[in-house]
TIRO-718892 format. One line per 8 residues: number of its first residue (from 1); their letters; for each residue x, y, z of N, C-alpha, C. Coordinates in steps of 0.001 Angstrom, whole numbers, plus 500000, padded with zeros to 6 digits. Atoms other than C-alpha are relative to their C-alpha. Example, Ala and Ser with C-alpha at 12.3 -4.5 7.8 and 13.67 -1.06 7.14 Angstrom:
BEGIN
1	as	500890/498810/500000/512300/495500/507800/500900/501200/500000 | 499180/498810/499940/513670/498940/507140/499230/501090/500730;
//
This chain:
BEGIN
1	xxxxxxxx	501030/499181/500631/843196/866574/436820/498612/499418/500297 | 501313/500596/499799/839315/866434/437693/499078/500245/498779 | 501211/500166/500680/836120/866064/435350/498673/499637/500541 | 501037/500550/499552/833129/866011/435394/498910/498807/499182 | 500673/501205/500775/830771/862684/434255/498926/500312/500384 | 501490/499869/500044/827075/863487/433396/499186/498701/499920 | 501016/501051/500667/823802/861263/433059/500049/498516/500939 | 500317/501063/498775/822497/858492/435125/500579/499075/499651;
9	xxxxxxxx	499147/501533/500540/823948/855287/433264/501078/500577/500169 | 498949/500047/499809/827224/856925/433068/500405/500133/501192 | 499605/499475/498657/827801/858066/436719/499799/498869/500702 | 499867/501306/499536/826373/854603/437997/501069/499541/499618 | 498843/500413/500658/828991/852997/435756/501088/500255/500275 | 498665/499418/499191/831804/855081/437013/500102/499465/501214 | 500013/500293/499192/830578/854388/440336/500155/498645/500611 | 500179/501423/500376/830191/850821/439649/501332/499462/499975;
17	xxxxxxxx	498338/500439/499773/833719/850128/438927/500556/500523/500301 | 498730/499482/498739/835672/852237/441132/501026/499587/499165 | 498884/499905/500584/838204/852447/438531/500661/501387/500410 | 499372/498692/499483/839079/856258/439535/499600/500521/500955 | 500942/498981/498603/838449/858436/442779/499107/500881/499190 | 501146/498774/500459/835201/860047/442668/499982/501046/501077 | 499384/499117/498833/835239/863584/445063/498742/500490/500013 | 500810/499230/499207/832168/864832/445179/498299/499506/498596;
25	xxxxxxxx	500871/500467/500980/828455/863840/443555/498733/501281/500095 | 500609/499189/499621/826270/866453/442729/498323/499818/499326 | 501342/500574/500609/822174/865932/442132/498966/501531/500323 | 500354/498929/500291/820026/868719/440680/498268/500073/501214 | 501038/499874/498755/817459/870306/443495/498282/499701/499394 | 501468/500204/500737/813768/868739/443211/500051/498763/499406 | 500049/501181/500707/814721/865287/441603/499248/499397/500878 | 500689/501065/499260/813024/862689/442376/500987/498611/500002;
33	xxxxxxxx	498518/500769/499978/815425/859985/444121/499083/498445/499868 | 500718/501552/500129/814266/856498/442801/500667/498959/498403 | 499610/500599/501748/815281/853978/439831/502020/499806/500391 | 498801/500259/499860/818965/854317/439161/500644/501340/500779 | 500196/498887/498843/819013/857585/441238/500402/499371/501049 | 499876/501226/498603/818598/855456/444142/501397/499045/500209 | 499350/500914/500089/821260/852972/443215/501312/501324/499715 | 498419/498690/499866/823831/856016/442597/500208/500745/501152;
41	xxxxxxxx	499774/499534/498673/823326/857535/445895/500517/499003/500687 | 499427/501119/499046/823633/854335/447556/501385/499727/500007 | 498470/500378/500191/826821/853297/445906/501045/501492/500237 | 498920/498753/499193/828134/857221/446833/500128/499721/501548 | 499808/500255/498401/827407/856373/450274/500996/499036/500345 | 499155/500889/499750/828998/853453/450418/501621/500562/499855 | 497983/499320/500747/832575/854850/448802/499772/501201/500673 | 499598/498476/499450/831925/858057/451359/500253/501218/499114;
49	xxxxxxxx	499579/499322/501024/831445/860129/448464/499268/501299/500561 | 500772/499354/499740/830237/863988/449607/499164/500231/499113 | 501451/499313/500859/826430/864596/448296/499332/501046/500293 | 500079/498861/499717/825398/867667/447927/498652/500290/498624 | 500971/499468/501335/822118/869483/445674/499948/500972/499537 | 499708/499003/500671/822480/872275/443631/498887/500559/498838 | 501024/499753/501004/819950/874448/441519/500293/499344/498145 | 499512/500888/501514/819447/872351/438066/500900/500911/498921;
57	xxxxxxxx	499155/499134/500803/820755/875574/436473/501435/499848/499488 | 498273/500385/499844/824323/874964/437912/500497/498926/499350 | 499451/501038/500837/824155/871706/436158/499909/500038/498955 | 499870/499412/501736/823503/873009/432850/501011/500292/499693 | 499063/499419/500547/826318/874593/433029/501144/499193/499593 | 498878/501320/499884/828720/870977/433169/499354/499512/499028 | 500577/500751/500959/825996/869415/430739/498333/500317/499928 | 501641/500145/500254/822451/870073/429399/499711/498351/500101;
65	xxxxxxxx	500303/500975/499930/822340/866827/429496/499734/498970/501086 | 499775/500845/499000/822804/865900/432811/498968/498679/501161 | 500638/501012/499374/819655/863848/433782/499921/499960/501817 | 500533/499125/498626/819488/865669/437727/501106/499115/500722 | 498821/500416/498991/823128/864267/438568/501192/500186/499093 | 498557/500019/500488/826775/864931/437961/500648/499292/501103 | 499429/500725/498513/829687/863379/439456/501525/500139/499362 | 499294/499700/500154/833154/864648/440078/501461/499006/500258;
73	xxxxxxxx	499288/501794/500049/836051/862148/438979/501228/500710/499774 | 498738/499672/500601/839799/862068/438419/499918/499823/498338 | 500194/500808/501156/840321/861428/434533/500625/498851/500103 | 500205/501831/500457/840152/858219/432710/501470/499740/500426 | 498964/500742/500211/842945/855854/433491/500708/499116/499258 | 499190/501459/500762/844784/854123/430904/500788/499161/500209 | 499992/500960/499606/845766/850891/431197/501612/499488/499026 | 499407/500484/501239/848974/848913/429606/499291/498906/499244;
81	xxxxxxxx	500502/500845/500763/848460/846781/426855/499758/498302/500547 | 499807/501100/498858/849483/843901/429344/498556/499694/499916 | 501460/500141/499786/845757/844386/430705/499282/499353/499336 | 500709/500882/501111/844372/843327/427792/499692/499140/499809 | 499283/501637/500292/846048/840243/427288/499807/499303/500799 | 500637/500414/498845/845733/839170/430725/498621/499516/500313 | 501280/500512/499885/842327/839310/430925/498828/498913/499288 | 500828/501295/501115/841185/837176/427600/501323/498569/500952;
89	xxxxxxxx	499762/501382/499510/844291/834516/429459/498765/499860/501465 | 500886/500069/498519/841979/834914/433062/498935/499097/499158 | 501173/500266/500070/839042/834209/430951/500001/499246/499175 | 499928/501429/500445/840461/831133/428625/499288/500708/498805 | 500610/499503/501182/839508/833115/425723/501119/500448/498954 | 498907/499533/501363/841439/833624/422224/499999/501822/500459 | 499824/498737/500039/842416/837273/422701/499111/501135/498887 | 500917/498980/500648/839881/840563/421027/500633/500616/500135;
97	xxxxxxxx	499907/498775/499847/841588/843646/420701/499037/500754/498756 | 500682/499094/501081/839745/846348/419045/501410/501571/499792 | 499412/498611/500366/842494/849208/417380/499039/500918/499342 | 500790/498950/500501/840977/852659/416416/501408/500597/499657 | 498706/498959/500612/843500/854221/414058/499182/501481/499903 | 500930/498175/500555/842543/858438/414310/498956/499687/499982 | 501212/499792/499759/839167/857654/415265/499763/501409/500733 | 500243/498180/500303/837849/861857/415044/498879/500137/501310;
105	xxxxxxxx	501378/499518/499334/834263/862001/416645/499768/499107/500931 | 500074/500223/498962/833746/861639/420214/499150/498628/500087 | 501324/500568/499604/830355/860162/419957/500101/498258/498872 | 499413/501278/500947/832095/857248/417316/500555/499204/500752 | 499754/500890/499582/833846/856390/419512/499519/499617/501541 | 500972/500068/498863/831623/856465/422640/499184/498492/499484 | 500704/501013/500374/829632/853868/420305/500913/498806/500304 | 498838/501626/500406/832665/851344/419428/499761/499695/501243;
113	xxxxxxxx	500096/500325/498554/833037/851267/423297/499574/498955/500480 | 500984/500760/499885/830083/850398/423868/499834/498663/499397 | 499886/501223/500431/830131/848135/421365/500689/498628/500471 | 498512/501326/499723/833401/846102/422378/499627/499942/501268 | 500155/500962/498595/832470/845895/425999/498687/499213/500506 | 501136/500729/499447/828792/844435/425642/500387/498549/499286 | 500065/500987/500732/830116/841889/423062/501190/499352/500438 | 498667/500776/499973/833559/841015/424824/501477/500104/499875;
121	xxxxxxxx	498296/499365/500500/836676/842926/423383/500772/499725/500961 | 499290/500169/498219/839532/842383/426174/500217/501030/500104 | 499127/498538/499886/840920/845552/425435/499930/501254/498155 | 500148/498954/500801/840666/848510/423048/501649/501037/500170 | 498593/500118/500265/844331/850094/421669/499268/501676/499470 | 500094/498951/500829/844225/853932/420490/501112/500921/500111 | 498533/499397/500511/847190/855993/418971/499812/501350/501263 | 499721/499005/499450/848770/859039/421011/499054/501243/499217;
129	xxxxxxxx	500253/498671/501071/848091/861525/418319/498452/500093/499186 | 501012/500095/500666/844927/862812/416421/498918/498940/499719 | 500919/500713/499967/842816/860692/417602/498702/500700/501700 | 500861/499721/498996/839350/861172/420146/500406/499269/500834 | 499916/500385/499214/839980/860190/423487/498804/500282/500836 | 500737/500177/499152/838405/859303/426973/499313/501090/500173 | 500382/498419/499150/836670/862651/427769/498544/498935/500412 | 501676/500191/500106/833279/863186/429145/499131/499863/499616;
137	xxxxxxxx	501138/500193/500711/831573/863143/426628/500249/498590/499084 | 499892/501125/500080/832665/859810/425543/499791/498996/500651 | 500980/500570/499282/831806/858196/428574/498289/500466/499831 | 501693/499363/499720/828471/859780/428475/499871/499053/498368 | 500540/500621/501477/827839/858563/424603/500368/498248/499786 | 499675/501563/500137/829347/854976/425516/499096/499279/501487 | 500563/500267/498567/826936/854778/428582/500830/499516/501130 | 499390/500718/498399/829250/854443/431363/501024/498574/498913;
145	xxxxxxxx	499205/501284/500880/831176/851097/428674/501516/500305/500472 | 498733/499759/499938/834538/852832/429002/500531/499089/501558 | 499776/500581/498697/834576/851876/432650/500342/498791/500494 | 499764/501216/500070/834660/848397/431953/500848/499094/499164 | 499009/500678/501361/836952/847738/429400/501258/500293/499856 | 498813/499455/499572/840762/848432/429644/500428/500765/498244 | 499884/499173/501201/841545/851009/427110/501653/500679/500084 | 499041/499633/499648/845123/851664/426423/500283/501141/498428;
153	xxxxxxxx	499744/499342/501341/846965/854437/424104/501617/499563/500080 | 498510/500390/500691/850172/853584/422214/500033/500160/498651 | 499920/499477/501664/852165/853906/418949/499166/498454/499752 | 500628/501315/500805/849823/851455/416646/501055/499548/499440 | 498695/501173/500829/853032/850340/414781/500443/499159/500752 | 499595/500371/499225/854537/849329/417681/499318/498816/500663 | 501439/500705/499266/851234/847974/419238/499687/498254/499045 | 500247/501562/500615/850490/845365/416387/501510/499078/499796;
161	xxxxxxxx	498964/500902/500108/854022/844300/415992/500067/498893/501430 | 500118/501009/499234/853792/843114/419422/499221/499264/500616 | 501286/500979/499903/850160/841457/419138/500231/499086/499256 | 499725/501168/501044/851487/839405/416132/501198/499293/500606 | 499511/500590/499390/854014/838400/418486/499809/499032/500785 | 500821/500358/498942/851622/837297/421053/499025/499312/498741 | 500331/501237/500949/850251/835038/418002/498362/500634/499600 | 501404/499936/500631/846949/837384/417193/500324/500721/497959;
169	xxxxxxxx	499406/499762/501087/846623/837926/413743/498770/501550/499712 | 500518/498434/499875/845414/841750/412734/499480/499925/498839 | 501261/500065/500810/842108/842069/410582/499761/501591/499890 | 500160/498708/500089/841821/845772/409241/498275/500107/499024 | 501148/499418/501057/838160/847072/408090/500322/500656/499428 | 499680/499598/500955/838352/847945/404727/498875/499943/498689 | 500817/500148/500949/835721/849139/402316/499986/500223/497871 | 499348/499959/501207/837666/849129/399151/499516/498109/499596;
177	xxxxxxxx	500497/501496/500587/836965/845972/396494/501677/498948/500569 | 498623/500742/500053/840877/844410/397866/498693/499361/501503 | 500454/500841/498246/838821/843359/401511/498873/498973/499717 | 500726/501388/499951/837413/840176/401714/498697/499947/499850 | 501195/499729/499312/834247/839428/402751/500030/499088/501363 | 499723/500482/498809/833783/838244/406061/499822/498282/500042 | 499946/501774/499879/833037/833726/405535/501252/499826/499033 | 498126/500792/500076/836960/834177/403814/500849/500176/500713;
185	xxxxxxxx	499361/499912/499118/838216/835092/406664/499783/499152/501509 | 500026/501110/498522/838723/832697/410251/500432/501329/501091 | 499845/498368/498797/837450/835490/412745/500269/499050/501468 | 499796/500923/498418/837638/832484/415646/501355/499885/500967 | 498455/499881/499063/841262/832766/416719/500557/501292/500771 | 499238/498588/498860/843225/835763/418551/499630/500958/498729 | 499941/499382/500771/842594/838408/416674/500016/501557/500590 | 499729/498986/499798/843185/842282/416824/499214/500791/498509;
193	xxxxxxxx	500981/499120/501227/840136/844344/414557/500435/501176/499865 | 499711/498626/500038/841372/847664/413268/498470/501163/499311 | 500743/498987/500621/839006/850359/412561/500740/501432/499770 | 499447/498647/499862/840209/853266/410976/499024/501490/500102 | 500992/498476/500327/839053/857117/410418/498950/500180/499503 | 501021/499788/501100/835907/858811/409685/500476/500621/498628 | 500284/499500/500959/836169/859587/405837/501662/499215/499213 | 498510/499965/500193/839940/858753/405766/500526/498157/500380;
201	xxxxxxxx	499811/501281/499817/840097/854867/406841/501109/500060/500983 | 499261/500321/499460/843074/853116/407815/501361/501100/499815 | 498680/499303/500469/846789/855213/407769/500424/498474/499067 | 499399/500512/500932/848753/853422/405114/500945/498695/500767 | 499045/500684/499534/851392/852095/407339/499314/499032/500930 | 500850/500765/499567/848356/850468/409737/499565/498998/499445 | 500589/500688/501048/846892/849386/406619/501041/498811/499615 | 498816/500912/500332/850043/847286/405280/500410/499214/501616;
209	xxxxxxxx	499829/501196/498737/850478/845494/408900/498871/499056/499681 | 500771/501067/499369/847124/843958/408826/500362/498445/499293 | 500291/501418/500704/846981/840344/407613/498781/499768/499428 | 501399/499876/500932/843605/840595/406415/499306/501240/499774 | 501091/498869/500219/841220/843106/404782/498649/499526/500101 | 501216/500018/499633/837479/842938/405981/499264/500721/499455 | 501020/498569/500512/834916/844528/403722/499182/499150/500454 | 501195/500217/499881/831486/844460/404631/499522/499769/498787;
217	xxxxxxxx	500455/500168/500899/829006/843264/402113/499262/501202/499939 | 501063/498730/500490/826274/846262/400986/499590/499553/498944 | 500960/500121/501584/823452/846044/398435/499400/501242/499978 | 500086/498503/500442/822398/849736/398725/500462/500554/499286 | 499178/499180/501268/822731/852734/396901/500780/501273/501057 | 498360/499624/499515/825259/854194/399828/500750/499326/500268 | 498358/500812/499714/828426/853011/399608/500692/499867/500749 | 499220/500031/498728/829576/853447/403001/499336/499917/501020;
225	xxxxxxxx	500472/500141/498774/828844/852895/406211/500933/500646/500892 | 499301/498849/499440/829403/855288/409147/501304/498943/501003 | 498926/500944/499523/832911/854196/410933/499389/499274/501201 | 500376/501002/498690/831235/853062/414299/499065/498929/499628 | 500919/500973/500476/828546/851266/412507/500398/499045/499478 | 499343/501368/500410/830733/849532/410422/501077/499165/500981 | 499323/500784/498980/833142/848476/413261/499114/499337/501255 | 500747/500676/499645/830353/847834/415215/499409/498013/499547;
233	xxxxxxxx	500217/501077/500753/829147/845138/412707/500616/499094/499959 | 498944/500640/499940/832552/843880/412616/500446/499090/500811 | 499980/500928/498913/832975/842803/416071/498655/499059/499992 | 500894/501419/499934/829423/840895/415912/500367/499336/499329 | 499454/501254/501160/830705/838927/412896/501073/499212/500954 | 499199/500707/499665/833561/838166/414956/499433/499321/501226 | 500253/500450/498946/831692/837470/418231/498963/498468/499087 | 500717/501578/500198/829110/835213/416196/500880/498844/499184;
241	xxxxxxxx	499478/500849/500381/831866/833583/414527/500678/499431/501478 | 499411/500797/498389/833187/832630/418306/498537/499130/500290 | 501398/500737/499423/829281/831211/419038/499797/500865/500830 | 500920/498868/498850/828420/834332/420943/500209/499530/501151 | 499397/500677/498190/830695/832678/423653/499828/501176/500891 | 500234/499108/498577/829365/834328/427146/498891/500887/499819 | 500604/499443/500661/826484/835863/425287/498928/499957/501699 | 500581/499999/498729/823958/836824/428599/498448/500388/499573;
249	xxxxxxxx	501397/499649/500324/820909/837502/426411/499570/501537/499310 | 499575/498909/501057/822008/840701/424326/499396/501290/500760 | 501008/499111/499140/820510/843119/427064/501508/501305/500407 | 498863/498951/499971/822395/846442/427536/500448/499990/501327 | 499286/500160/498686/825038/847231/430351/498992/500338/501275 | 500305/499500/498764/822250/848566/432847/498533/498635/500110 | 500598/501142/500232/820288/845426/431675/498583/500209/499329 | 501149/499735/500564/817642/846699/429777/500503/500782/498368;
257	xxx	499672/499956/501096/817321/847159/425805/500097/501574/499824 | 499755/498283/500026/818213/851192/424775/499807/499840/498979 | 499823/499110/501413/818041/853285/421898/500852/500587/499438;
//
């Protein structure tokens, strides 16, 4: 099956890691080729990718959003859980997984993504069922992040039984008064962060695996925090409880600070 990936950070990013065949790149008539423009043509050339220009109209029609380039890909590839694991042993690092139990909204989890691959995650875990997946518009809202991070789907029951095997111990965010706060918990070892649903949290049976509950602290007068924000948060606690091991100066994937 093909897709299409909008927007200049994401289409570099794709292009960037040659994780899937790309078939054809298309850039809206009248751009001006310079910046990361420049650096996305180049890297089509290189990989023999056909370029071709098309009235900006035509690209409205794949994405208003498209920033005067699309680019035509196989879909995402998921990865086994293996991957994961592998890569924190390559890199002499206690193991990160990030689980998303039924994470709903695209653009939630476009963030986490993002999140887990500027700060380190090895791998990211998400259920078969009723949950958001890879689309386009998840790359696009995780800037191109997906690309770099091995993202696998499996049953979560299944999944943590055999991370607690593999000796990580599973930390569920939880904004109920039973979850900790984060200096009673030892985020420095292997660990596997669960984030659950917007509105709806963890499933029950997710919930009862973890070994720890993680509440955030709050002194406001809202009581919640949105799910990517708070799993966001989550992994920095855990990265600055590692010492911000591999930390490169907190600069976003295209190396410059965003919004």
């Amino acid at each position: 099956m093909k897709e299409w990936i909008w927007g200049r950070n994401p289409v570099c990013e794709v292009l960037r890691a040659g994780n899937r065949q790309a078939f054809q790149l298309r850039l809206a008539q009248g751009v001006s080729i310079e910046g990361r423009l420049a650096e996305i043509i180049e890297l089509a050339k290189k990989h023999s990718i056909p370029i071709s220009r098309f009235p900006k109209e035509e690209l409205n029609g794949i994405s208003s959003h498209h920033q005067g380039v699309v680019l035509q890909v196989a879909e995402y590839p998921y990865v086994d859980l293996d991957v994961s694991l592998d890569e924190a042993r390559k890199l002499g690092e206690p193991p990160l997984i990030l689980l998303l139990d039924t994470l709903q909204d695209p653009q939630n989890l476009g963030t986490l993504i993002r999140t887990a691959e500027l700060i380190g995650v090895h791998g990211i875990v998400l259920p078969y069922r009723r949950t958001a997946t890879v689309t386009p518009a998840v790359v696009n809202a995780s800037s191109g992040a997906t690309e770099h991070i091995p993202i696998s789907q499996a049953n979560l029951a299944q999944t943590i039984s055999k991370l607690k095997e593999e000796g990580l111990w599973v930390v569920g965010l939880e904004g109920s008064p039973e979850g900790q706060a984060p200096d009673q918990i030892d985020l420095t070892g292997p660990l596997v962060v669960v984030v659950g649903s917007e509105g709806q949290g963890m499933r029950s049976l997710v919930k009862d695996s973890c070994d720890f509950l993680l509440r955030l602290p709050m002194r406001g007068k809202i009581d919640s925090l949105n799910a990517a924000v708070a799993g966001s948060v989550a992994l920095y606690l855990v990265w600055q409880a590692r010492g911000f091991t591999g930390a490169a100066g907190g600069e976003s994937i295209d190396g410059r600070l965003e919004s």
